[in-house]
C-alpha positions, -999 to +999 in steps of 0.1 A: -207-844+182-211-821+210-191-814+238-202-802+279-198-765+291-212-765+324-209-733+349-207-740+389-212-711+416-198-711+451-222-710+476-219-681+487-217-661+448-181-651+451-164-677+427-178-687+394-158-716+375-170-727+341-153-762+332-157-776+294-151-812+280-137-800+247-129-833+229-154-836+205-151-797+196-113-801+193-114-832+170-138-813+143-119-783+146-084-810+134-103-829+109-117-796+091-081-777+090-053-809+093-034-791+114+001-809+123+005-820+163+017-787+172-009-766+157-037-787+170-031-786+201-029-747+199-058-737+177-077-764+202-065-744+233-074-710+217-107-726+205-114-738+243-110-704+252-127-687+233-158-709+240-152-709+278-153-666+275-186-668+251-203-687+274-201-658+301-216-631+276-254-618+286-269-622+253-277-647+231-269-626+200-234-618+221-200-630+202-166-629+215-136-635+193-100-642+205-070-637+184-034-638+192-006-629+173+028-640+188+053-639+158+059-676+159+058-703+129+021-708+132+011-671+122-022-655+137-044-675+151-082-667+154-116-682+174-152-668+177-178-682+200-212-671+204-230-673+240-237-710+238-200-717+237-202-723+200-169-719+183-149-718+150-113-713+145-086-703+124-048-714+120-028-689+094-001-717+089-018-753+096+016-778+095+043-765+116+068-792+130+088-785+160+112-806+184+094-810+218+095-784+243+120-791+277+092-809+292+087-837+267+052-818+255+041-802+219+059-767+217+031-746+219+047-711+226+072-721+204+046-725+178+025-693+185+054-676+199+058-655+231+067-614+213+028-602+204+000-597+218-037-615+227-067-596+213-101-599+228-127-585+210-170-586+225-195-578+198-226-567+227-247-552+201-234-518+205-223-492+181-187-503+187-173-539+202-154-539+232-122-543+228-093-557+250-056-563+246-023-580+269+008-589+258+016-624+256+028-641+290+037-672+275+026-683+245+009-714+260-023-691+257-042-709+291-014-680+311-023-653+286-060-656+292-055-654+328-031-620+323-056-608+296-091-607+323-062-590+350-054-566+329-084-556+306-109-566+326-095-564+364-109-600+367-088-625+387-088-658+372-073-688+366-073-706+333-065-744+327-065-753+287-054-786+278-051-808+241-037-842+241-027-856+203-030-890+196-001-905+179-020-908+143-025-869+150-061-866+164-074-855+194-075-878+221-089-858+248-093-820+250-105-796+280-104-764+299-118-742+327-115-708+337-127-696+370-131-659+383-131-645+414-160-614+414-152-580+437-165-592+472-147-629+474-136-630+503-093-638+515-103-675+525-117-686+491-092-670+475-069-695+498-088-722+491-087-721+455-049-720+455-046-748+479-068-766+453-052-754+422-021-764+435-035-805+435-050-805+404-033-820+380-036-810+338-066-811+327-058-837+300-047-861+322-076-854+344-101-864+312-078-890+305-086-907+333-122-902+330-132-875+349-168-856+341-169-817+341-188-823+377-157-841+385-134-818+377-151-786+389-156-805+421-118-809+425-118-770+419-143-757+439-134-779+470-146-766+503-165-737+486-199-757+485-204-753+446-235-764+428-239-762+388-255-727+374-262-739+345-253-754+313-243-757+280-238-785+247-209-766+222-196-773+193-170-766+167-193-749+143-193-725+115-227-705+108-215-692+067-238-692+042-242-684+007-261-658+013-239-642+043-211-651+014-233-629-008-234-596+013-196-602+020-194-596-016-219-568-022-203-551-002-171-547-022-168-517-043-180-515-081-145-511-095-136-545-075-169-563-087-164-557-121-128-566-121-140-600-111-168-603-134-148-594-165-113-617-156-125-642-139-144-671-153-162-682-112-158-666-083-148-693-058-150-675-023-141-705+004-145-700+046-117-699+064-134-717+094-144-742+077-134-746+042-168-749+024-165-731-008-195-709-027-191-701-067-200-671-082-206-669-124-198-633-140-234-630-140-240-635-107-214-607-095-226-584-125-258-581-109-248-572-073-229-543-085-246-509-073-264-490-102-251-462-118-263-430-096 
């Protein structure tokens, strides 16, 4: 299942505000690593984002990936999307349990904790990816996105993420938006987005009540005459292969290779995204070792 990434413009090109229905993405992305209540709505949040920040690259062989590391229970946590908002996502530690924060909610921050730092890395098809860094805010990762595009990028932006977990632990709705303000905007959009930020409410509770994308963006781009840009149909989705798993392995180096081949009786490699698992026979790895020079 698929979810909606659509992309609204004001009218007159100063405000750009991409909103995403993320439940479909979010509830593959739970059923493919189990993650406990906590750790769902996290890796769902990071996964959001990181499809929300794709889907503003130029290129369609663009990638983005977003990793934070905040010294909490959960470990790293780690999501690539591609330009089409694609994504797939990683959780070190998949089950962490933890009393709800002072507002009732799942602990995120005290999950991913709040000492470390968010990682943004573009692959643009250069010789080297960019690469962009801000220490965490909050560990509620929606506030760290917004800090990380004012400090790497001078961007200012405003970034909702929101999970809800159902009480048998899967995703009952799941959404986000992030909106960014280009050089020229001028002081009274900037006013009005505030004023309307201010009235909008989570953006779970928003879904939850049945609101569209066009809904939504039309709650956050009130009274700057938006109209959609264009648009998009993610999903959680993992693009491994055998034969990617194959060059992964080629290239190790000899000594490594024929350690394996000798010891081991398969070579089971398995994806952290999405836990498919390739085997290897001794044979198999004998023959992509590098000839003798």
């Amino acid at each position: 299942m698929k979810g909606v990434l659509k992309r609204y413009l004001s009218a007159d090109g100063s405000v750009v505000c991409a909103v995403l229905e993320g439940t479909e993405m979010c509830r593959e992305m739970e059923r493919i690593h189990k993650t406990s209540a906590v750790c769902t709505a996290a890796l769902g949040r990071l996964s959001m984002a990181a499809s929300l920040i794709g889907y503003g690259l130029k290129n369609p062989d663009d990638s983005v990936t977003v990793r934070i590391d905040g010294g909490g229970p959960a470990g790293v946590l780690l999501a690539v999307a591609d330009y089409h908002g694609n994504v797939k996502s990683y959780v070190e530690n998949t089950v962490v349990e933890l009393p709800l924060n002072s507002k009732g909610k799942l602990d995120v921050a005290g999950a991913v904790g709040t000492d470390g730092t968010l990682f943004v890395i573009k692959d643009l098809g250069l010789k080297e990816p960019y690469s962009g860094q801000t220490a965490l805010v909050s560990g509620e990762i929606a506030e760290d996105i917004t800090q990380y595009f004012a400090d790497s990028e001078q961007i200012p932006s405003a970034c909702g993420l929101g999970v809800l977990v159902d009480t048998d632990l899967t995703v009952k709705v799941a959404g986000g938006y992030l909106i960014q303000l280009l050089p020229f905007a001028p002081e009274s959009a900037i006013t009005t987005l505030e004023h309307n930020l201010e009235s909008v409410t989570s953006v779970t509770a928003l879904l939850e009540q049945g609101l569209t994308a066009d809904d939504i963006a039309n709650r956050l781009m009130a009274g700057l005459d938006a109209s959609l840009l264009d648009e998009s149909q993610p999903a959680y989705r993992c693009d491994c292969s055998r034969e990617r798993t194959e060059r992964m392995l080629r290239s190790l180096d000899d000594k490594t290779l024929r350690e394996m081949a000798e010891e081991m009786p398969e070579i089971e490699v398995c994806c952290h995204f999405c836990n498919r698992k390739y085997v290897f026979t001794p044979a198999e790895i004998q023959a992509m070792r590098k000839p003798a020079e």
